[in-house]
Wavefront OBJ file of the C-alpha trace (Angstrom):
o trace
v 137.117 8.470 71.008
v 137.716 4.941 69.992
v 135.417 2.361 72.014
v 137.562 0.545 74.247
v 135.763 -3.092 72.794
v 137.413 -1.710 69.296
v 140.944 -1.870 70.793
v 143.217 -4.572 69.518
v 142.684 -7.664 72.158
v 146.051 -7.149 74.327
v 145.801 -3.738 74.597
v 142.242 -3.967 75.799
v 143.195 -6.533 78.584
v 145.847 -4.946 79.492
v 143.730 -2.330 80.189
v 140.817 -3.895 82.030
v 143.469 -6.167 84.311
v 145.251 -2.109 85.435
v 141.634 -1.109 85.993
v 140.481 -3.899 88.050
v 143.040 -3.287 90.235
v 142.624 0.428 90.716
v 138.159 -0.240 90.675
v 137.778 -3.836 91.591
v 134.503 -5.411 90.461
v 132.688 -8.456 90.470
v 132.273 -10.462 87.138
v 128.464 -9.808 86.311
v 128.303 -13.738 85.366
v 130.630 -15.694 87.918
v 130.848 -13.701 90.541
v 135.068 -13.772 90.080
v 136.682 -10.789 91.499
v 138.330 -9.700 88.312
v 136.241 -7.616 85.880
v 132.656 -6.355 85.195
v 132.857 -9.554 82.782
v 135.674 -12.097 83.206
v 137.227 -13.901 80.031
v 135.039 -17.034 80.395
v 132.252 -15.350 80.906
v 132.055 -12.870 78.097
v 132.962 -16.101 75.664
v 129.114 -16.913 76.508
v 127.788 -13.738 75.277
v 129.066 -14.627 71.698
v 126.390 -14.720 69.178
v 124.765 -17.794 67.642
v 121.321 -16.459 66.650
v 118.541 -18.552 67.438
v 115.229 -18.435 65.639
v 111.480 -19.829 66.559
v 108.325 -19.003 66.062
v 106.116 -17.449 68.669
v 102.530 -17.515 67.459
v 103.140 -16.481 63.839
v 105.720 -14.458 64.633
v 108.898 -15.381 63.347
v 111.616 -14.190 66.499
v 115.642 -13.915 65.922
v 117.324 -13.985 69.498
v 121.078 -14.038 70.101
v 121.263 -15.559 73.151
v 120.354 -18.330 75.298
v 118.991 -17.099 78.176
v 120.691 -19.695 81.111
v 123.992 -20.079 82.278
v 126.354 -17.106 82.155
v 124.034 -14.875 79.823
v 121.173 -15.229 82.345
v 123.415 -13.632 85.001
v 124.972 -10.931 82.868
v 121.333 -10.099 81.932
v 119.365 -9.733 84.913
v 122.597 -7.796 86.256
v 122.097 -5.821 83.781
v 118.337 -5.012 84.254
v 118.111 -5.381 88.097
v 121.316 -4.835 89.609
v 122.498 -1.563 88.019
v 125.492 -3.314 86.071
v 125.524 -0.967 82.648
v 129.287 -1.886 82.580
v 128.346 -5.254 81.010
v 125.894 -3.082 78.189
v 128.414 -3.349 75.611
v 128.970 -7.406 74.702
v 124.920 -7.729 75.487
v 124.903 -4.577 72.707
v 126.654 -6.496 70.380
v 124.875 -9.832 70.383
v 121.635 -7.515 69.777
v 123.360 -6.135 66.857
v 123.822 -9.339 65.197
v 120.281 -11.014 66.038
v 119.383 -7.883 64.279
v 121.357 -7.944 61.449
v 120.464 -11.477 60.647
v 116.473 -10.709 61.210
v 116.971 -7.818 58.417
v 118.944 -9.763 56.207
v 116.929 -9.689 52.525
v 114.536 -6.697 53.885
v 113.803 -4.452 50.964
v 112.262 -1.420 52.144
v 112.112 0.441 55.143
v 111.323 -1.217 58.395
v 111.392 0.723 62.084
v 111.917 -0.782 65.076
v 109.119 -0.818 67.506
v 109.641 -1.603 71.849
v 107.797 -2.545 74.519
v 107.018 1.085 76.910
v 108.334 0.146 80.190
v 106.589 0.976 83.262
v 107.136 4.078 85.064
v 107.930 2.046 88.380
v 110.348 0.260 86.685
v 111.978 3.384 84.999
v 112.329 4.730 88.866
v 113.667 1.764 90.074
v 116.582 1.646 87.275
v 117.151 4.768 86.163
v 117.263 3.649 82.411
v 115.342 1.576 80.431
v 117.242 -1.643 79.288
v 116.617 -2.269 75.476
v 116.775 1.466 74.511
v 120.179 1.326 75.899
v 121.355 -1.771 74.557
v 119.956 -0.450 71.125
v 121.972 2.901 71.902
v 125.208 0.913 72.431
v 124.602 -1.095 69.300
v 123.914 1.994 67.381
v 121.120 0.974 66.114
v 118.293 4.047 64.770
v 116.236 4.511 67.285
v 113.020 2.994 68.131
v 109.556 4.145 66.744
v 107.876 5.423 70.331
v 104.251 4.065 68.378
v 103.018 1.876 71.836
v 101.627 2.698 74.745
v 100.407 1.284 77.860
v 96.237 1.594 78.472
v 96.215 -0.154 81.889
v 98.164 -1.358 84.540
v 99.419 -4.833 84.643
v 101.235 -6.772 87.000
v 105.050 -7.647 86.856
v 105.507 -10.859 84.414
v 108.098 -12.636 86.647
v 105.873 -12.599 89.544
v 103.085 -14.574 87.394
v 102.979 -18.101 85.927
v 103.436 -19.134 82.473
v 99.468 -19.064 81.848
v 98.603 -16.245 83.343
v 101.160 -14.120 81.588
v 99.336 -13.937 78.128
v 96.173 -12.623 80.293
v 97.863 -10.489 82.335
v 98.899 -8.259 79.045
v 96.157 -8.968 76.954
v 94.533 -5.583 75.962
v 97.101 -3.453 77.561
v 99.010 -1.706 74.830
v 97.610 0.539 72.007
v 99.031 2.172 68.851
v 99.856 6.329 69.508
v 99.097 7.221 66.232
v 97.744 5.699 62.807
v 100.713 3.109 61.494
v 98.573 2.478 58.082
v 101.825 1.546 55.961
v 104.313 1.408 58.210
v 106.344 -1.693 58.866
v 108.414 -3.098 61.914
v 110.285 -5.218 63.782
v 109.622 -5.594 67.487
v 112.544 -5.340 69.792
v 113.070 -6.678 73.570
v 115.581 -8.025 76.133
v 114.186 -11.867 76.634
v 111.678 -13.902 75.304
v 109.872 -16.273 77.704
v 106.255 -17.016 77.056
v 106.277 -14.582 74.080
v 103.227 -12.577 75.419
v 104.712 -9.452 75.740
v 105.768 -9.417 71.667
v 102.476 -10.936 71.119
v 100.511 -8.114 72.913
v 102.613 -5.821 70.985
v 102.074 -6.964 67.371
v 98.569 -7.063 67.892
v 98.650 -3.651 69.039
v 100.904 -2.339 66.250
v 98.338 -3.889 63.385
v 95.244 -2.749 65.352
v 96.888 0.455 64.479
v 97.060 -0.335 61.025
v 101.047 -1.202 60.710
v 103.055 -4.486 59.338
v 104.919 -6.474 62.371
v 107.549 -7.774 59.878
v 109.031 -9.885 63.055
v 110.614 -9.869 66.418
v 114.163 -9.654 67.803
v 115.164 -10.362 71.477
v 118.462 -10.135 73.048
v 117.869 -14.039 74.431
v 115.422 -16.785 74.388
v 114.784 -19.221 77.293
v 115.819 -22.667 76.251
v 112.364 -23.863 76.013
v 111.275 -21.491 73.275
v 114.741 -21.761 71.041
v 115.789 -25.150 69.505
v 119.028 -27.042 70.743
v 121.406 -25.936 67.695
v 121.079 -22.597 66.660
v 119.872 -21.733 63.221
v 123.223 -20.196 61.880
v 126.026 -18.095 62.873
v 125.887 -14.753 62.231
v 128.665 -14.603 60.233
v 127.397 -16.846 57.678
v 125.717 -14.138 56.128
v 122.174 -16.075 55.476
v 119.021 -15.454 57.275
v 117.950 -17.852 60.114
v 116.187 -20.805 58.954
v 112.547 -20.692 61.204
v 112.074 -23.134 63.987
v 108.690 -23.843 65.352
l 1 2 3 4 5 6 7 8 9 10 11 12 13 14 15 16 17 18 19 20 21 22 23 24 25 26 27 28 29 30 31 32 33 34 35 36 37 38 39 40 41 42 43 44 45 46 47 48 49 50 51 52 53 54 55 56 57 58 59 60 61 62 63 64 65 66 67 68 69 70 71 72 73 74 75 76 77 78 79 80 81 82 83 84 85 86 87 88 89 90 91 92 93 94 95 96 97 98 99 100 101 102 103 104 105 106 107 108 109 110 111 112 113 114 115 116 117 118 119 120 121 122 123 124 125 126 127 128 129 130 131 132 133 134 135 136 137 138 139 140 141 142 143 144 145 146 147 148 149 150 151 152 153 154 155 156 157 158 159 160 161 162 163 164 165 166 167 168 169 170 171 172 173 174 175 176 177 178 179 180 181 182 183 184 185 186 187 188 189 190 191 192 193 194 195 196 197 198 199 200 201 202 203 204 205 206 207 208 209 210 211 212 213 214 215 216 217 218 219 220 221 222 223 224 225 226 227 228 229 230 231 232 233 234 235 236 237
C-alpha cells in the first residue's frame, strides 16, 4: 500500500479534510480543530538541517525545537499523538542523510535505551519509531543503562551532565565498529555525550550525532544548508 504522504498533494487533502470530518482531531501544533497537523503547521516541520558542535561532537538536527515543532514533538512523546510520526519521520530522514553525506564505509546507528517507566507510560519508544517511519536500518541495541537516573526535564541545565554521567555502558566489545548516535532533541547535549563516551569505552568510533531538533540555544540562527543542496552541513560551534 502506497503511504498516504506519497499521494499527489490534492488527493491527499482531499482525503485528510473527509477524514477530519468523520474522526475530528486537534492539530498537534495549534490546537485548530482540523487535522492531526493543520497546513500551517506541518510547513514548520520542513527540513533545514542545522549543525553545531556539542563537545567534539559534530550534531546534524533538522529541526528547531520552539514554535510549532516543539508542540508537534512533545505531542508526540507525551501525549500519545503517533498520527503526527510521519512529517517528524521525514525531517529525521534528511538530518540523516545530510550527516552521512561523504561516509565511506559502514556506519550503524546507535540510541539512547529508554527507561522502562517511560516505555510503560507510552507504549513505544519515540526515536525507534520515528527511525521505523523513516525507514531507516535499524539501530545497533550496543547501550545500556547501569543505574538509575532521574528524568532530564525535571533537572537544571547543570545538573543534567551529572545526572547521566556514568550511567550507560557498551553490551558487547564495539572494537571497529563505527556510528552515529541518534535521538529526538538536543538540549544540553549530555545525553549524546554520555553515550559516545560509552560507545568508545567499548572500543567503537562515534562518527557523530543526529537529533530530530535542537533548542535554539545550541543551533545557530541560519541553518547550515538545505537538504536538498546535496552538500554536507558546514560545522557550527
Amino acid at each position: 500500500m502506497i503511504p498516504l504522504r506519497a499521494w499527489p498533494a490534492a488527493l491527499r487533502s482531499s482525503i485528510l479534510d473527509a477524514w477530519s470530518v468523520v474522526a475530528p482531531v486537534e492539530c498537534a501544533g495549534c490546537g485548530r480543530a482540523d487535522r492531526a497537523l493543520c497546513e500551517q503547521c506541518r510547513a514548520q516541520l520542513a527540513p533545514r538541517i542545522f549543525a553545531t558542535e556539542i563537545g567534539s561532537l559534530e550534531t546534524t538536527s533538522a529541526l528547531r525545537y520552539e514554535g510549532a515543532a516543539r508542540l508537534v514533538i512533545v505531542a508526540m512523546k507525551e501525549q500519545g499523538r503517533t498520527d503526527v510520526v510521519g512529517p517528524l519521520a521525514d525531517a529525521l530522514s534528511a538530518a540523516l542523510t545530510a550527516a552521512l553525506a561523504g561516509s565511506v564505509g559502514p556506519i550503524e546507528l546507535a540510541t539512547v535505551p529508554g527507561s522502562r517507566a517511560a516505555y510503560r507510560r507510552r507504549g513505544y519508544e519515540p526515536v525507534a519509531l520515528l527511525l521505523r517511519r523513516a525507514g531507516a536500518p535499524r539501530a545497533a541495541g550496543v547501550l545500556v543503562s547501569v543505574r538509575a537516573t532521574e528524568r532530564q526535564k525535571t533537572l537544571g541545565r547543570a545538573a543534567r551532565g551529572a545526572n547521566l554521567a556514568g550511567s550507560l555502558r557498551a553490551s558487547q566489545p564495539l572494537a571497529g565498529r563505527r556510528f552515529l548516535l541518534v535521538d529526538d532533541v538536543a538540549t544540553t547535549g549530555a545525553t549524546l555525550l554520555e553515550a559516545s563516551r560509552a560507545i568508545r569505552a567499548g572500543g567503537g568510533i562515534v562518527t557523530g550525532a543526529v537529533t530530530l531538533a535542537v533548542t535554539p540555544l545550541r543551533s545557530p540562527a541560519v541553518p547550515a544548508t538545505s537538504p536538498d543542496s546535496g552538500k554536507p552541513p558546514h560545522r557550527q560551534p
